[in-house]
N, C-alpha and C positions, 0 to 999 in steps of 0.2 A: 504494500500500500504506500501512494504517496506520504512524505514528509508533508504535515500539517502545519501552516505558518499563524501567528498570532498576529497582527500588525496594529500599531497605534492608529485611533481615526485620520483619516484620510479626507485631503479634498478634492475634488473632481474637475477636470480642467474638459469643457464641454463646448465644440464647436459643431457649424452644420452638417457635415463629413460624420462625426457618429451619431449624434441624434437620428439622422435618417437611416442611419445602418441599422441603427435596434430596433429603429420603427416596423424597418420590413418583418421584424421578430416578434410583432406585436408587443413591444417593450417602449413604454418611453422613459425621460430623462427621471424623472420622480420615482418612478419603481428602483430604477437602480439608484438610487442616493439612498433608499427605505433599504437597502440590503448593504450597501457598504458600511451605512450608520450604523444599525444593529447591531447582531451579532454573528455574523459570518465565519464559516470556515475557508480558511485560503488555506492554497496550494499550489508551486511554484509550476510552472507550465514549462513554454520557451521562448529563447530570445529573452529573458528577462521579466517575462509578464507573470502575473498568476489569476487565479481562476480567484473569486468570491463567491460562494454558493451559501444560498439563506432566503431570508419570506422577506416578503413586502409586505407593508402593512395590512394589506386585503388577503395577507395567508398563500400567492402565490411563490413556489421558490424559483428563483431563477438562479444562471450560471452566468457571472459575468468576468467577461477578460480584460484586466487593465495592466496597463506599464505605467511606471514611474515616468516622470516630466524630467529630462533632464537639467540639471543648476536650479530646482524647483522641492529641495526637498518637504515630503509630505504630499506631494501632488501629482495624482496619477492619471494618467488618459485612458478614459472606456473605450476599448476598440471593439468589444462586442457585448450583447446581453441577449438572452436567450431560456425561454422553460427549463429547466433543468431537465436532466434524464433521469429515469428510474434508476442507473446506478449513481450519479450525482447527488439524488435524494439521499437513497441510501448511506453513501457516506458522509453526507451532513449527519442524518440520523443518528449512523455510529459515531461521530466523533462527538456530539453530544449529549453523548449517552456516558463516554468515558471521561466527561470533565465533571 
């Protein structure tokens, strides 16, 4: 199983380039700020990005992919958001089960 990452709240550097990308995801920009706020499970991916997987405020979980903003610490750019998968769920599930 991936290494599970803990990170300090984060903020969100949002231009019209990803807003529209999540859209086609039926995601927009509120849902993912509802799941990075939270309490999310991150997990390093590639290239430097990792996944947040957690609920919006409305109880859906989604999976979203952000990078750090470079010379911008704390500040990460959404490159995707997305429903979660059954096995995504799932390991949110498990790792909140084990803390």
């Amino acid at each position: 199983m991936d290494e599970l990452l803990r990170l300090d709240p984060i903020d969100l550097d949002w231009a019209d380039w990803n807003r529209d990308h999540i859209a086609k995801h039926g995601v927009v920009a509120a849902e993912v700020e509802d799941v990075v706020a939270g309490d999310p499970v991150f997990r390093d991916i590639r290239k430097g990005r990792m996944m947040a997987i957690g609920p919006t405020r409305q109880g859906w979980m989604l999976a979203v992919v952000v990078g750090p903003v470079p010379h911008r610490p704390g500040v990460y750019y959404p490159f995707s958001a997305r429903p979660a998968s059954r096995q995504e769920r799932r390991r949110y599930r498990d790792a909140k089960a084990g803390t």
